[in-house]
Every structure is written in C-alpha cells, then in structure tokens.
C-alpha positions in Angstrom: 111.6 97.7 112.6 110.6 100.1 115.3 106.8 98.9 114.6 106.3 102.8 114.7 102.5 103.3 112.9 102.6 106.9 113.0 105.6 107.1 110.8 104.4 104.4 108.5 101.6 105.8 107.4 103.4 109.3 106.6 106.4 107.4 104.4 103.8 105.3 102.8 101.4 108.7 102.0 105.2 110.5 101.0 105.8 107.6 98.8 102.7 107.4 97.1 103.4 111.3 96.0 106.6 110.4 94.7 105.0 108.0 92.5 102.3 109.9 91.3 104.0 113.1 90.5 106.5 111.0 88.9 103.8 109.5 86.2 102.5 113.2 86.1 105.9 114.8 85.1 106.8 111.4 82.7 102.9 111.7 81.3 102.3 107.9 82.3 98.9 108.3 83.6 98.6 104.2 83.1 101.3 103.3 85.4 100.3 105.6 88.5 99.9 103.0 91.0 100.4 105.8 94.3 96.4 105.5 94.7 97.1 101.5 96.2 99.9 102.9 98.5 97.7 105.9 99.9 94.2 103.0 100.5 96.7 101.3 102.2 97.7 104.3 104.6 94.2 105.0 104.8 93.2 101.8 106.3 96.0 101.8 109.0 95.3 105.5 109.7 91.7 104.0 110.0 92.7 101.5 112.5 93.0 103.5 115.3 91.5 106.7 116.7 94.9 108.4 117.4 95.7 108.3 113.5 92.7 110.2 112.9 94.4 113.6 112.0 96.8 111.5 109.6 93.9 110.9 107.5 93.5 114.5 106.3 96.1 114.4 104.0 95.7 110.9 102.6 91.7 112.2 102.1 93.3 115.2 100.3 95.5 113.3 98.4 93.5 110.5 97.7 90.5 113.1 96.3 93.1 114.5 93.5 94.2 110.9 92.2 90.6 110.5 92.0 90.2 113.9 90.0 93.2 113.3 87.7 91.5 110.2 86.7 88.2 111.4 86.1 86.1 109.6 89.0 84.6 113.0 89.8 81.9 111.3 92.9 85.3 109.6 94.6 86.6 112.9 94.3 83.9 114.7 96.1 83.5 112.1 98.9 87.1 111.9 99.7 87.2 116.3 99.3 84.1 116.0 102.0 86.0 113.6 104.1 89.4 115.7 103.6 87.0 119.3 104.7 85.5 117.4 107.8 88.5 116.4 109.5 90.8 119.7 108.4 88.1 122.0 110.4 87.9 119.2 113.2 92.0 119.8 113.8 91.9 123.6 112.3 94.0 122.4 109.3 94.1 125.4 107.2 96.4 124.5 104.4 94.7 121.0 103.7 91.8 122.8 103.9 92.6 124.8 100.8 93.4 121.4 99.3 90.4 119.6 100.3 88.4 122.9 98.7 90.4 122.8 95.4 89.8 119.5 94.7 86.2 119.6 95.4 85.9 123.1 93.2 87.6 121.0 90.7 85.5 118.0 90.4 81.8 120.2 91.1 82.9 122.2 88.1 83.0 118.9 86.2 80.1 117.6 87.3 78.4 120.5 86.0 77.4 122.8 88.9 80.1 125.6 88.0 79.0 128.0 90.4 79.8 125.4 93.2 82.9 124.7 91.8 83.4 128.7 91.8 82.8 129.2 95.7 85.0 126.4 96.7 88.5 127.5 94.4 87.2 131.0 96.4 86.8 129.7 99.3 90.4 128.1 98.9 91.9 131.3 97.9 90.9 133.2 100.5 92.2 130.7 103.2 95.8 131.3 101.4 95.6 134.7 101.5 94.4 134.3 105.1 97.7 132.5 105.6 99.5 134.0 103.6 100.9 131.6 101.5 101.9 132.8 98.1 102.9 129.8 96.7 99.0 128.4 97.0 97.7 131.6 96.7 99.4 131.2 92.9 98.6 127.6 92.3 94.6 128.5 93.1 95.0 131.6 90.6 96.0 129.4 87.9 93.1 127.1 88.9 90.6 130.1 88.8 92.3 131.4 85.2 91.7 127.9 83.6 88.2 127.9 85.1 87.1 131.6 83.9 89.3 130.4 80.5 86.7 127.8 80.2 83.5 129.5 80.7 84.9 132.2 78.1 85.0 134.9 80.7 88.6 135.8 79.1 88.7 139.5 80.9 88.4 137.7 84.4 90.8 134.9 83.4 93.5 137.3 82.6 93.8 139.1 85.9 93.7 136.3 87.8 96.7 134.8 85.2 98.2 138.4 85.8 98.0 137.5 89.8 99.6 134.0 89.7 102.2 135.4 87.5 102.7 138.0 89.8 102.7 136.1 92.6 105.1 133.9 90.6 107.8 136.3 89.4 107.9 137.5 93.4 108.6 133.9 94.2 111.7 134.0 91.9 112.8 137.0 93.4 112.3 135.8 96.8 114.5 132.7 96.1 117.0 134.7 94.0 117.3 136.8 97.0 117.4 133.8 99.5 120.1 132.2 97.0 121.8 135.9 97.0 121.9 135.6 100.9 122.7 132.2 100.7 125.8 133.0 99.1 127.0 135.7 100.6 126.3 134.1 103.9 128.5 131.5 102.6 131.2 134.0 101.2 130.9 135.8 104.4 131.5 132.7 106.2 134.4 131.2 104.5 136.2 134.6 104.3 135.5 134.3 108.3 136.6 131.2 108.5 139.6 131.9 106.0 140.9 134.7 108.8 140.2 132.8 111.7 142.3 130.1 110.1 144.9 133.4 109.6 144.9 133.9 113.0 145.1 130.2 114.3 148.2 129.8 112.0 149.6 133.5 113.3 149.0 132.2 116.9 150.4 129.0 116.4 153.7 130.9 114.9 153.4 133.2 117.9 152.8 130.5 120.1 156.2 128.6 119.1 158.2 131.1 119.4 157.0 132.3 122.7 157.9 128.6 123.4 161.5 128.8 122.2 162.1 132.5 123.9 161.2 130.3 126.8 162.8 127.3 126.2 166.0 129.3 125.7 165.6 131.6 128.9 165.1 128.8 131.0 168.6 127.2 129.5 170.1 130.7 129.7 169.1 130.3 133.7 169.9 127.3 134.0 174.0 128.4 132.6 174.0 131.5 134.8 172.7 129.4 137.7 175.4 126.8 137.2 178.2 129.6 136.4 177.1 131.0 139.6 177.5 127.9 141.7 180.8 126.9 139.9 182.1 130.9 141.2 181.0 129.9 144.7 182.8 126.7 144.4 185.5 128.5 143.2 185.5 131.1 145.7 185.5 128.7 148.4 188.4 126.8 147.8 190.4 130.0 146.9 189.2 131.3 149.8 190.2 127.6 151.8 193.7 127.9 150.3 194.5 131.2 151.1 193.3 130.8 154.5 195.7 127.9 154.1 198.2 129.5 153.0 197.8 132.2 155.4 198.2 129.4 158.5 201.3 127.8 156.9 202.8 131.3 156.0 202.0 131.6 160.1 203.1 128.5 160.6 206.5 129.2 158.3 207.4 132.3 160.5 206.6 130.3 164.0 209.0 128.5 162.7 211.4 131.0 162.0 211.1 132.1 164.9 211.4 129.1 167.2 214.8 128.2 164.6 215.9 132.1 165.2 215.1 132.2 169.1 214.3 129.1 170.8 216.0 126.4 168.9 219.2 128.1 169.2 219.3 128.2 173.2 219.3 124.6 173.7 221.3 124.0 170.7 224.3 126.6 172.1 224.3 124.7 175.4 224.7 121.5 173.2 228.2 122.8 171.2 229.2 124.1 174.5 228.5 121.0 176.7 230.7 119.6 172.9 233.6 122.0 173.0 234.4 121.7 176.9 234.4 117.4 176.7 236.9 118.4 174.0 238.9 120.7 176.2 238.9 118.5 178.7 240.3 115.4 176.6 237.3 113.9 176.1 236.8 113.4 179.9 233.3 113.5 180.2 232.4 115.0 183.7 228.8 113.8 185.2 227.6 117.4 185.8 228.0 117.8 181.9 226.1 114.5 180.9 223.7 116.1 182.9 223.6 119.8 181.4 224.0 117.9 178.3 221.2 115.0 178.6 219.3 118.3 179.6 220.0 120.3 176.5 219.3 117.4 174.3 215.6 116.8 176.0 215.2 120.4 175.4 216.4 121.0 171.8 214.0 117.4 171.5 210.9 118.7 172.7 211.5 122.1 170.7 211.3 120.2 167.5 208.3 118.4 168.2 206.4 121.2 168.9 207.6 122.4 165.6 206.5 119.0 164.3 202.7 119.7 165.8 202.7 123.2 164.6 203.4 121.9 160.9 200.3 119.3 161.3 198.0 122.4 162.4 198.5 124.3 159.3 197.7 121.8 157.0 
C-alpha cells in the first residue's frame, strides 16, 4: 500500500524462511517453494543500487536452498555472491553464513580441505563475535564433517563443544526465564501494594473528606448560633433599653401626677368649691383663675402625652 521496496523485499525474504523451514521440520522437501519467493526479492533488491546491502541475506539464503537440494555450483556462486557483499558492508554474521554454506557445498564437490577452511573460517568469525548460538550450530557442522572423513577423535570434541555451548544456552534461558519470572513476581507483588496503598489512600482520602465536610457544617452551626446570640442580644438589649425609658418615662409621670398635675388641678376644685359657696354665682375673676387652671392642668397632660410617645 505504502509502495515501501525496502520492506518488501525483507517480508518477502522472511516469508520465504517461513516456508522453507516449514517443509524442513514437516520433511516435504517436494513442496519447498521459498526458493521462487527469495528470486523474486532478489530481482527487486537488484533493481536498484540502494537495495544492494538487502541482497546479502537473500544470497545467503538463496545458497542453502541451493545446498539442501543438492545443486552444489548454485550453491557456491550464490555463497561467493553472499561473501562479496557481507565484507563490502562489514556483515559479520552473514558472513559466517555465506562461509558455511560454501564449506558445505566444497566439501561435496570433493575438495574437503576447502570445505575445512571455510566451516573454520566461519567459526572463528562467531567466536570473534561472540555468538554462541552459531558458534554451536558450526560445531555441529564441523562434527558431521570430521564424522564423515572417519576422524571420530576430532568429531567428538567438537560434538562435546556444541553440546557445551548448548547446555549453557539452556541455562542462559532458564535463567533469563528465572528472571523473567521473578521480575514478574516482583512486579505484580509491587503493583499488588501499590494497589494497597491507592485503596488505603482512597479510604484516607474519604474520610479526610467527611472530617471536613463535617467541620465545615460544625462552623457553619456555631457561626449561625453565634449570629442568632447577637440577634438575641440586641433586641434584649433594645427592650431593656426600652424598658429602661418607659420605666423613666413611668416615674416622669409619677412625678408630674404627684407634683405638677396636682397644682393646677387644686386651683380647679377650688375655683369649684367657691362657685358653690357662692350659689353658683360665677364671678368673672374666677372664670378667669379658672379658664387659667384648666389651660394649665391641659398643657400638663400633653406633655405627659409626648413623654409617653418618646419612650416607645
């Protein structure tokens, strides 16, 4: 979709080694069509300069399909091909490939002790590069080749060494599998106690909320109980104040009724008694003390009236 060569060329070569190790583990040499797939990346890797160093491993590859089949000159010129361009790009691990294969298929043609130097030649890369894994797979190589030529003491140590090289491989991975797995105890006992503590926190977290939630309504009461006193306090305070101007106002009152009211009131009964003693003959002087009285006693009881309003 993405018209992307480059990766073409790999999944086709990946696809082709699916294949043939496929027929290889099901023994169906006859239906081991991978060798179409990898010509087919070959020729687009051979369209173009830039896809030059994709060739190596499709030369590589292409040399042991050749070898598995028996077409030991294919072989040899796809090993060359394979050698050329792994020392062009300093390709060390197809190198040992590219060596193997052409040990492999010299040795079949015939010249053994070529076929010799180029499985050592292999070998000594993966030591070089220290990768045990090939370093193995070439020992077994090397033990079916000495097996072959009948040189049984030389076979056997260098079955010994790929056995060797084998059992530390197993180890390795039990270990890596043993780390593995405690890495992944390690980690979900981790993740088990963090989990502990996000649940603890959570728990902490709510509560810390309520304490607060019920503080701030706790305020909130006191706050209103305090302003309900104040209210309280100032109208107690406003009626006794009140209470304090009418109980003034009361004993003004008295006391105008006890001093004041009584004067004009006195001259009032008196101005009374003496029309009486006289028969009722009302004498002008008299309407006048007593008009006088009257305007007096009058203006006594509004200002009793006006004293009342300011104590309210």
């Amino acid at each position: 979709m993405n018209k992307d060569t480059n990766a073409i060329i790999s999944m086709i070569n990946l696809k082709a080694m699916f294949i043939q190790t496929r027929c290889e583990a099901l023994k169906m040499p006859l239906n081991d069509t991978s060798i179409n797939l990898q010509l087919k990346a070959l020729k687009m890797a051979e369209s173009n300069p830039k896809f030059e160093e994709l060739r190596v491993a499709l030369f590589d590859n292409i040399a042991q399909y050749y070898f598995d089949n028996k077409d030991y000159k294919n072989a040899i010129d796809y090993g060359n091909r394979g050698v050329a361009l792994a020392l062009k790009y300093n390709r060390q691990r197809s190198l040992t490939y590219s060596y193997n294969w052409l040990g492999e298929a010299w040795y079949q043609m015939g010249d053994k002790q070529k076929g010799l130097d180029y499985l050592n030649k292999a070998l000594a890369i993966a030591r070089n590069l220290k990768e045990p894994y090939r370093e193995m797979e070439l020992n077994e190589d090397l033990y079916h080749f000495y097996s072959k030529h009948g040189d049984y003491k030389t076979a056997i140590d260098f079955n010994a060494r790929s056995q060797q090289i084998r059992d530390s491989l197993r180890v390795h991975m039990n270990e890596k599998q043993m780390s593995e797995l405690q890495l992944q105890y390690e980690t979900g006992k981790k993740n088990k106690e963090i989990a502990q503590m996000n649940r603890a926190k959570q728990i902490e977290n709510k509560q810390i909320l309520i304490i607060s939630g019920i503080s701030i309504l706790l305020i909130i009461f006191f706050i209103i109980l305090f302003l309900q006193y104040r209210i309280i306090w100032h109208h107690n305070h406003a009626i006794k104040k009140s209470n304090e101007k009418k109980d003034q106002a009361l004993g003004d009152i008295a006391f105008i009724q006890a001093h004041e009211l009584r004067k004009p009131l006195a001259s009032i009964m008196g101005m009374v008694n003496v029309i009486k003693a006289m028969d009722y003959k009302i004498d002008p002087e008299c309407i006048s003390k007593l008009d006088e009285a009257s305007k007096e006693l009058d203006a006594k009881i509004h200002a009793v009236l006006t004293h009342i309003k300011e104590a309210e």
